[in-house]
C-alpha positions in Angstrom: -73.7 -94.9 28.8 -75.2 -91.5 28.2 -75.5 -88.1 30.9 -77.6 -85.4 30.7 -76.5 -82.3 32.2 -79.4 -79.4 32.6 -77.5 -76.1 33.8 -79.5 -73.1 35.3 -77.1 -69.7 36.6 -78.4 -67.1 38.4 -76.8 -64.1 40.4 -77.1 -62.4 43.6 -75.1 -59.2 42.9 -72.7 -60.0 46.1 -69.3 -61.2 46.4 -69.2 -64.5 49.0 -66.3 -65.5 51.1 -66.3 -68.9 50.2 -64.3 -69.9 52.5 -66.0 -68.8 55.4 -69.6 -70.1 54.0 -68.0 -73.7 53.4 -67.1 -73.9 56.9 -70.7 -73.2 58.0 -72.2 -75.6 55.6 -69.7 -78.0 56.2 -71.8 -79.9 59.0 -74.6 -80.0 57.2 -74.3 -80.2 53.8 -71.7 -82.8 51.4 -69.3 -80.1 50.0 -66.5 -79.5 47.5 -64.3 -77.8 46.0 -63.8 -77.6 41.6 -60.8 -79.2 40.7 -59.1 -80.8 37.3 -58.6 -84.2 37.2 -56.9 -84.5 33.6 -54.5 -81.7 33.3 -51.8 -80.6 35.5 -52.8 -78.1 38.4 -51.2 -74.9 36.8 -53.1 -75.6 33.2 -55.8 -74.1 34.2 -55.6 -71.5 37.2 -58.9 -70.4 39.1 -58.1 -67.7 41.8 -61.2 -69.0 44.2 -62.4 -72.3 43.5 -66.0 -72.4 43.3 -68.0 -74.4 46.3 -69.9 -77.6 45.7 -73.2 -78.4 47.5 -75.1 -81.8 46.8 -78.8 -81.5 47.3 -79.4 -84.7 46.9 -81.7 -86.6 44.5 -85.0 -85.9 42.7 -87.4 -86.7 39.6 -89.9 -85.6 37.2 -92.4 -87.4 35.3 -92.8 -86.5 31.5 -94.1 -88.2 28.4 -95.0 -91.2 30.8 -91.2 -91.9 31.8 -89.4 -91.4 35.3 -86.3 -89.4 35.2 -84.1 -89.6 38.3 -81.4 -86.8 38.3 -78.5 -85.9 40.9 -78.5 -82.4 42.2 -75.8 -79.6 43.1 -75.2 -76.2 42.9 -72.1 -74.8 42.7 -71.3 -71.4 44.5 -68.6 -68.4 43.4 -67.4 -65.9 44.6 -68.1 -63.5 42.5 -72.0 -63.8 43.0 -72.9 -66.9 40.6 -74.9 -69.6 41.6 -75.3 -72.3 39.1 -77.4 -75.4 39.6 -77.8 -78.4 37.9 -79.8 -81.6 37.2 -77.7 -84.7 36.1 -79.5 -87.7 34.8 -77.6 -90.8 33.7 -78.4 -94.2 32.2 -76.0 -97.2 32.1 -77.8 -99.1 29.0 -79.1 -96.2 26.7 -78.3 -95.7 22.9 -77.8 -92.9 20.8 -82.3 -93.1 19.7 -82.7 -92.9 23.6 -80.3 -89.7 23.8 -81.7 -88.3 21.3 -85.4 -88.6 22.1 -85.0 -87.7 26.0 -83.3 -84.4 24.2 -86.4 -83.3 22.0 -88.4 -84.4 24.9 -86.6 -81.8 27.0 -85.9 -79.1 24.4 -85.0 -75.9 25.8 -85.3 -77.4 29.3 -89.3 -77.4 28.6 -90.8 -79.2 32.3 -87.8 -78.7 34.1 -89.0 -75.1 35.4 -90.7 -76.1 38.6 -87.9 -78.4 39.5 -85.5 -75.5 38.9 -87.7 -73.3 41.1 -88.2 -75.3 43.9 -84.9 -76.3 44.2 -83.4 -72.2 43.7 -86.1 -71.8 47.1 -84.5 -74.6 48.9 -80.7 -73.1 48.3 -82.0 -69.3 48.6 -83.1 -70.7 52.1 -80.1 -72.8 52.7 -77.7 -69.7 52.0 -79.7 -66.5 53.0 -78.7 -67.4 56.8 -75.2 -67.0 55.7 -75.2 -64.4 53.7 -76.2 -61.0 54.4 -77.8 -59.0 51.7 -79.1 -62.3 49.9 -81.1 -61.4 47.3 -81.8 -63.3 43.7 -84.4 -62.8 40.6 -85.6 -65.9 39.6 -86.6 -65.3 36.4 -83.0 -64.0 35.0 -80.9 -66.7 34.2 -78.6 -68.7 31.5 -79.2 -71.7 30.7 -77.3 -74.8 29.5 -77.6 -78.4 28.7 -74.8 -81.0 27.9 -75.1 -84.3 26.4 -72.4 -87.2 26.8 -72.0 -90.5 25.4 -69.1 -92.7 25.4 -68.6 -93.4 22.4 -68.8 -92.0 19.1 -70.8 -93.7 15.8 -69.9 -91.3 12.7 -73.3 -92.7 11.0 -75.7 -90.8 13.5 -77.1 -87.2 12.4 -76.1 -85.0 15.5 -78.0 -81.9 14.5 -81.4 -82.6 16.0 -79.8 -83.5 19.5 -78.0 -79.7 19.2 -80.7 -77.8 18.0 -83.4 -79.2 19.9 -85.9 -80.2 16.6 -85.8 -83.0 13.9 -85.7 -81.2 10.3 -83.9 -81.0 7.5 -81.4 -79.2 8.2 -79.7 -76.7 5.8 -75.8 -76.5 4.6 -75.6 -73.5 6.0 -77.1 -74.2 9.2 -75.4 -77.6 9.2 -72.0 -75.7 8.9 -72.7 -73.0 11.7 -73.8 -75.8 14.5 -70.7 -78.1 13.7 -67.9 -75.6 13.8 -67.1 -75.8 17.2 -65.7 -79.2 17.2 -62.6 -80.4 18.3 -61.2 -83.9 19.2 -58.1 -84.6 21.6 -57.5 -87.9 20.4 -59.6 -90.4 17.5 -62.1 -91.6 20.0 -63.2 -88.4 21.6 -65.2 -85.1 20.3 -66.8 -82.4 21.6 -69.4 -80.2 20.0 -70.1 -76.9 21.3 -73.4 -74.6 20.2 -74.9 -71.5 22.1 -77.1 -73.4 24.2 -76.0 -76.8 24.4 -72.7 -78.9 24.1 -72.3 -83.2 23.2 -69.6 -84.7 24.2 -68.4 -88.0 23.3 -65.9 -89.6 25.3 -65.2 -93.1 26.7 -64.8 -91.5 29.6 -66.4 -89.5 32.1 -65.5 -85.9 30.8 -66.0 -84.1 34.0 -63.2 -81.6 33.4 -65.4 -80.5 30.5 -68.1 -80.6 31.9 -66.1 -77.8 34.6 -65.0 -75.9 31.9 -68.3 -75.4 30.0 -69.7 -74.8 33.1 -67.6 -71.8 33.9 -67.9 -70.6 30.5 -71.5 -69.6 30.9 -70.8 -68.7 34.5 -68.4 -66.0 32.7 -71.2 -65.0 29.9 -74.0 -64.8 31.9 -72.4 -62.7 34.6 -71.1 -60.3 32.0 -75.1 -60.4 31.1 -75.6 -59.7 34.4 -73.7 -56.5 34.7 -74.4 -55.1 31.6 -77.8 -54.9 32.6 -77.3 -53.4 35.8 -75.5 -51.1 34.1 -78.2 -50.0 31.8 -80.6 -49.7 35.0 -77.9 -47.6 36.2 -77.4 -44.9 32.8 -81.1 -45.2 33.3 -81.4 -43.8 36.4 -78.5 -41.6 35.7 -80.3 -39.6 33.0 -83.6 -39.2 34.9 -81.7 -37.9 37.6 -79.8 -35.3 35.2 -83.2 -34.4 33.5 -84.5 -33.4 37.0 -81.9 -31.2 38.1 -82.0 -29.8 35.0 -85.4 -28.5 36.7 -84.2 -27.3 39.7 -82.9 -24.1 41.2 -79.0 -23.4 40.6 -78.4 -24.5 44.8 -80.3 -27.3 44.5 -79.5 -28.5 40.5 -75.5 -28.6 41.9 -76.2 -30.2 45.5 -77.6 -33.1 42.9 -75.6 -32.9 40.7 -72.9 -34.4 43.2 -75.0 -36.6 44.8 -75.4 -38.2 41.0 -71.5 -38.0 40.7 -70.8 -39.8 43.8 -73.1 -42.3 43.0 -71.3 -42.8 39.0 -68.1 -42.7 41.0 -69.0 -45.5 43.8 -70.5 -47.6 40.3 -68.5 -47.2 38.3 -65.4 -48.0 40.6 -67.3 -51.5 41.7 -68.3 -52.4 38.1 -65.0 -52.1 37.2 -63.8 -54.3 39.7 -66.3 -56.8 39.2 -66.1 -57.2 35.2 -62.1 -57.4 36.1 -63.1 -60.4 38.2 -65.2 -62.0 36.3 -63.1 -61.6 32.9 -60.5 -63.4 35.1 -62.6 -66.3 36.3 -60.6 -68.9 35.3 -57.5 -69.0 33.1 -56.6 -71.6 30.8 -52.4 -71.6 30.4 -50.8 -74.5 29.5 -53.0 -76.8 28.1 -53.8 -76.0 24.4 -56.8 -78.9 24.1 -58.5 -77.2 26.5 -57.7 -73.8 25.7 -59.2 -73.8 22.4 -62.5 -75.2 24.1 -63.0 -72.8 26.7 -61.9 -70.2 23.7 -64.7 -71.7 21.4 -67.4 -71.8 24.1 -66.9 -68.5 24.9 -67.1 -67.5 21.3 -70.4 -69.1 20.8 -71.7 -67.8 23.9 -70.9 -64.1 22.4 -68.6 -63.7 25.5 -67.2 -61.1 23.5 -69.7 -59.0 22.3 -71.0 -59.1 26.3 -67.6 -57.6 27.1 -67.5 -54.9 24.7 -71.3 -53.7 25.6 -70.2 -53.8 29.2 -67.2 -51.5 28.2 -69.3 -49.4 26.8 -71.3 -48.9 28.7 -68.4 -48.1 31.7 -67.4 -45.5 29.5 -70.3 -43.9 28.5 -71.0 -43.3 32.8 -67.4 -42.2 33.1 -67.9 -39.3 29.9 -71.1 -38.5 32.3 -68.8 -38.2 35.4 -66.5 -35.9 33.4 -69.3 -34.2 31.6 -71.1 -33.2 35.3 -67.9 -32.8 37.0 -67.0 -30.0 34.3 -70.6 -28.9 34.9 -70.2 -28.5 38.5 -66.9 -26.6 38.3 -68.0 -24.0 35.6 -71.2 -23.2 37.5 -68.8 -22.7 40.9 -66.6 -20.8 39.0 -69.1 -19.1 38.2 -71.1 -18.5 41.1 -67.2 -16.8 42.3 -67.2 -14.3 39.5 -70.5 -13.5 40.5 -69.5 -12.7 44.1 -67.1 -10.6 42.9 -69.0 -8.6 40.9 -71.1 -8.2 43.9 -68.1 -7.7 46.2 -67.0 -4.5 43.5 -70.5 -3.4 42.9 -70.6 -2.6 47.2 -67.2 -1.0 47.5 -68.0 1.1 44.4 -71.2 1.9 46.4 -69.8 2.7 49.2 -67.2 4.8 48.1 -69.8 7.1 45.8 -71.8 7.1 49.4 -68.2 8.0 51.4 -67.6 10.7 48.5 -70.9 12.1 48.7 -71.3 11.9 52.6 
């Protein structure tokens, strides 16, 4: 048996009461929530559970076959939306696999599926949630393969990176380094846009936890490029006051240091959140694959450019704030220069008088 697994996330910059929006899909919609089936519930910890909405089947046509895949999103709370097209096959071989993955490289003729579907959950959910809002064209994308079993002869490389070539040593080396096995007949195989897993099983705890990785990368993505909109706007708005009168220059130059404050205060909340997604504890096995996925997926560097990028608004906030409190200070000294200069007026005018 072999499953396909195309993954497309998106975001719509809001948090979601989950709980709330499950009880008014419930009637209408087959709903879930994410839970492990293979380890025990405090292995791995997720504050909120993600909700599960089936939408049902669908197919596409490509190459003169029929694929048939299952489709669900899967909501959290802090703003992800992640939907996916599952396509499985009792009797397929590894030649089969392998082909229907070139065919599908990079998710090529899966886009209008993807898009018709994202309008028919935007229009499912914008009732429910106010300020719904998503870009279409800003996404992560992921794909797993599975097959349960595992034939050491077979050349995996082509089915990862998406071509047939010869592959070099080096390459060869970089692709197959996230592997790990939990027992002799399993392995998993992890690279930046795709993941095989072979198991006699059905994996679907991996499948969860892969899954959630790129939910994690891609909303670290997400903020660090609201944040550069946000330095963005920030230094046009500092360049124009620069412009202005001294009244007007400081009367901006707190409306731009409220706004840091109120973004820089929600950022940090969110990137707090979303570092703390899900927590692997007790289980090492899967641990060290929700530690290699995120590696791949440069979940670090993400992290660090967000950071960065929090700080550089908060040296802003200090750097206007210091601004705003010498020019006050002073616009005093200047008043009480004036203040002198009149009293010494008046008392040359007493004197003379």
């Amino acid at each position: 048996m072999i499953t396909i697994r195309f993954y497309r996330i998106y975001d719509i910059g809001l948090d979601i009461d989950l709980d709330w929006l499950e009880k008014e899909l419930a009637s209408s919609f087959t709903t879930a929530r994410a839970s492990f089936v293979r380890v025990r519930p405090t292995s791995i910890i997720m504050e909120v559970p993600p909700l599960l909405i089936r939408l049902g089947q669908c197919g596409v046509e490509k190459d003169g076959r029929k694929f048939n895949f299952s489709v669900f999103a899967r909501i959290f709370r802090i703003g992800a939306i992640s939907l996916c097209f599952a396509y499985e096959n009792e009797d397929a071989d590894f030649e089969f696999l392998e082909n229907t993955a070139l065919l599908f490289s990079e998710q090529e003729g899966l886009e209008d599926l993807f898009l018709s579907h994202l309008n028919t959950l935007a229009d499912i959910l914008k009732p429910h949630i106010r300020g719904f809002e998503m870009t279409p064209d800003f996404f992560e994308d992921y794909t797993i393969y599975h097959m349960n079993w595992i034939d050491d002869s077979i050349d995996l490389l082509p089915l990862l990176a998406g071509e047939k070539i010869d592959f070099s040593p080096q390459m060869r080396e970089e692709i197959l380094k996230g592997t790990h096995s939990y027992t002799k007949n399993d392995r998993a195989i992890f690279s930046w846009d795709s993941a095989l897993i072979c198991d006699p099983g059905t994996p679907t705890d991996l499948f969860d936890l892969i899954e959630f990785a790129n939910v994690q990368v891609f909303e670290l993505r997400y903020y660090d490029r609201e944040l550069s909109r946000s330095m963005e706007k920030m230094y046009e708005d500092i360049a124009l006051a620069d412009k202005l009168s001294f009244f007007k220059r400081r009367k901006l130059y707190r409306t731009i240091m409220t706004k840091l404050m109120q973004d820089n205060a929600a950022l940090s909340e969110v990137t707090e959140k979303v570092n703390n997604l899900i927590k692997v504890t007790e289980d090492v096995y899967y641990a060290r694959v929700y530690e290699t996925v995120l590696k791949t997926l440069r979940s670090e560097q993400w992290s660090e450019s967000v950071n960065h990028k929090i700080e550089v608004i908060r040296d802003n906030y200090s750097m206007l704030s210091d601004e705003v409190r010498i020019q006050h200070s002073n616009y005093l000294e200047w008043i009480i220069i004036v203040l002198i200069a009149i009293e010494i007026v008046m008392a040359v005018v007493d004197r003379i008088v």
